[in-house]
C-alpha positions in Angstrom: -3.6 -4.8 -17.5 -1.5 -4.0 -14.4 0.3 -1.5 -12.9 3.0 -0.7 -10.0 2.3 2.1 -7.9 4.3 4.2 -5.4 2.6 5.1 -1.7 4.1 5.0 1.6 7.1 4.4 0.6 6.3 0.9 -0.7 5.8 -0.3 -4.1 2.7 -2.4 -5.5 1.9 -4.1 -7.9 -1.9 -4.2 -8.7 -4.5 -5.1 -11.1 -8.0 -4.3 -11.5 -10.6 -5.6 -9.4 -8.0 -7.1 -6.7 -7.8 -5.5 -3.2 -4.8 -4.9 -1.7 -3.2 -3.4 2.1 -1.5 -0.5 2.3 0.3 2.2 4.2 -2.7 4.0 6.2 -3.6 7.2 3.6 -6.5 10.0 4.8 -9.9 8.7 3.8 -12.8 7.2 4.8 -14.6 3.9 3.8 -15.6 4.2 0.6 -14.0 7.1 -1.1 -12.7 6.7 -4.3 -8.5 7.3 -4.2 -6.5 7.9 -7.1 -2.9 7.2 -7.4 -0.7 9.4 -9.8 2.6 7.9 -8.9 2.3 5.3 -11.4 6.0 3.4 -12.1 4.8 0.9 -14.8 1.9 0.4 -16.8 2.1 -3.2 -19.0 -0.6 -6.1 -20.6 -0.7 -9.2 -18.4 1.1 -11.0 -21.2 4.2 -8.5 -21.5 3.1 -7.8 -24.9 2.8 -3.5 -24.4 4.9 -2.3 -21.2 5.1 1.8 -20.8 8.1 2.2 -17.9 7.8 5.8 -16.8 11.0 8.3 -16.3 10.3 8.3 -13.2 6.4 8.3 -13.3 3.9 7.1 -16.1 1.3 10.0 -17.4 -1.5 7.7 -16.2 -3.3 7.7 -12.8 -5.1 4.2 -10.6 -8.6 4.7 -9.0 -9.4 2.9 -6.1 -12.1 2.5 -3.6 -11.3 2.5 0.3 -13.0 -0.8 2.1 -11.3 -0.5 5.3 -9.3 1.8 7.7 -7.7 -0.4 10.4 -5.3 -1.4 12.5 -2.9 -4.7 12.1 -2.6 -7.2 15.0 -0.2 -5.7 17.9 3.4 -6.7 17.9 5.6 -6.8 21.1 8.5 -5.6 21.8 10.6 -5.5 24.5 13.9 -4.3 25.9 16.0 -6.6 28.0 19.5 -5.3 29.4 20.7 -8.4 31.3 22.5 -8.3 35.2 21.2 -4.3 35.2 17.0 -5.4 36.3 16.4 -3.6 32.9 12.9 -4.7 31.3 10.8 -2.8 29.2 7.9 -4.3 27.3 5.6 -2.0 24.9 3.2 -3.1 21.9 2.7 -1.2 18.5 -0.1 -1.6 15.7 0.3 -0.8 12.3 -2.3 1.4 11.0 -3.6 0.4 7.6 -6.1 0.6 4.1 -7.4 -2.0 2.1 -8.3 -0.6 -1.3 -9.6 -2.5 -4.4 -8.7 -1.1 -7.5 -11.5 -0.3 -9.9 -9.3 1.3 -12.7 -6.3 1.5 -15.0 -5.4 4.6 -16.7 
């Protein structure tokens, strides 16, 4: 069985027993989430598909394994003949879930 799901703003498609990252959501490592915005709920083999209007009356558990951040990007400002240079870094904070449950 899989399932998309909406959080932070992003849309995932998951099944059970895979682990996936996400948007950072409040939690700590190994809490059990659950996920009501549920967009589609379908067999592997496209045989039974439920497409929700605009949700799906079913909810996804999943257990936090991680609260991190991902690796630093740069970014810099560059205005050229002005000596205009501005360099800052930002990291992502994120969660990796694994998804016990369908429905």
């Amino acid at each position: 069985m899989i399932a998309v799901i909406a959080t932070g703003g992003k849309q995932y498609l998951v099944k059970p027993g895979e682990s996936i990252k996400i948007e950072k959501i409040k939690g700590a490592k190994g809490e059990t989430v659950v996920f009501d915005k549920v967009l589609l709920v379908a067999e592997e083999d496209g045989s039974k598909i439920e497409i929700g209007t605009p949700h799906v009356k079913t909810t996804v558990s999943a257990e936090i394994l991680e609260q991190g951040r991902a690796e630093k990007v740069e970014v810099v400002h560059y205005r050229a003949k002005v000596r205009y240079k501005k360099r800052s870094g930002h990291r992502q904070p994120f969660t990796r879930i694994k998804i016990q449950k369908i429905g």
